[in-house]
N, C-alpha and C positions, 0 to 999 in steps of 0.2 A: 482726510478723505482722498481718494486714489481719483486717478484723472479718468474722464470717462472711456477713453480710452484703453487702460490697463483694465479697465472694469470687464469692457468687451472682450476683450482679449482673455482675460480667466474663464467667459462664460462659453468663448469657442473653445478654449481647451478643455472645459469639465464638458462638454458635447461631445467634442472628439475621442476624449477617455472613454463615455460610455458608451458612442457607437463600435470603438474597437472592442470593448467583453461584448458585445451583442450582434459581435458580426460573424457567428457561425453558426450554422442549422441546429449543433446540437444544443447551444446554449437557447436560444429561443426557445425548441423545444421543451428542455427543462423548463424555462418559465412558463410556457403553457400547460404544462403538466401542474406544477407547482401553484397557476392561480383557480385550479379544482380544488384546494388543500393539501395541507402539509401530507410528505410522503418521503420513505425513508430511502438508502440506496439501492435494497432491493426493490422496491417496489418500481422506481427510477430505472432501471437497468433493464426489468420485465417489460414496461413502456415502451422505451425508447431503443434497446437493442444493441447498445453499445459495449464494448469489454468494460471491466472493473475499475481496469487503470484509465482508461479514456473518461469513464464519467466522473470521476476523482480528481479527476486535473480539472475537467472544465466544472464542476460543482464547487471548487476550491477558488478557484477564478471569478464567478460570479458571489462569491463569501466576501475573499477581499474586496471586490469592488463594492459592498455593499448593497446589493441586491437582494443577495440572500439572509436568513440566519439558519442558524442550524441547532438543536442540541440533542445530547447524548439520552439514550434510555437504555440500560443494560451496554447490552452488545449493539444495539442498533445507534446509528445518525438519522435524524428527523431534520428535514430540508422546509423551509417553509419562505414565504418572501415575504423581505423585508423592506423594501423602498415600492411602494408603488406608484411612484410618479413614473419609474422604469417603465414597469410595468403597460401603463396608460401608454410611454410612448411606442412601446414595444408593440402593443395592439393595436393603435391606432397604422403604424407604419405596412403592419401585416394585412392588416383588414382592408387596405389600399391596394395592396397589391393585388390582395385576394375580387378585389371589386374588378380592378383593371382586367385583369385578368393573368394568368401565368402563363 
């Protein structure tokens, strides 16, 4: 068993990790979009308004981090989320803001 110490130390690193995928407006956004339901990258793209390559990089980013899943139907990718404790923190942080005021 690891000393309490290294323990804390893993759980600010796995913090840190996910507030760096989660610290830009368009990655939020996707999560907000995404916790209506699953939606493909057109549909993602019509939303949010970003170019092809830009929502592919940052849709790709939130996959590896585990946030997301995704799978194929034809020609289409279906975007759906996959961790919602993210999620929860994701909301909870916005909705503070959103209270505070902007």
């Amino acid at each position: 068993m690891g000393k309490p110490e290294n323990d804390l130390q893993q759980v600010y690193e796995k913090s840190a990790e996910l507030f760096a995928v989660l610290s830009t407006p368009i990655r939020l956004r996707i999560i907000s979009e995404l916790c209506q339901g699953e939606k493909n990258v057109g549909q993602l793209l019509e939303r949010i308004g970003v170019s092809q390559p830009n929502m592919s990089q940052h849709l790709n980013i939130l996959y590896r981090a585990g946030l997301l899943g995704k799978r194929r139907q034809g020609a289409q990718m279906f975007y759906s989320i996959a961790d919602e404790s993210a999620v929860g923190i994701c909301r909870a942080v916005c909705t503070q803001i959103a209270i505070d005021g902007v």
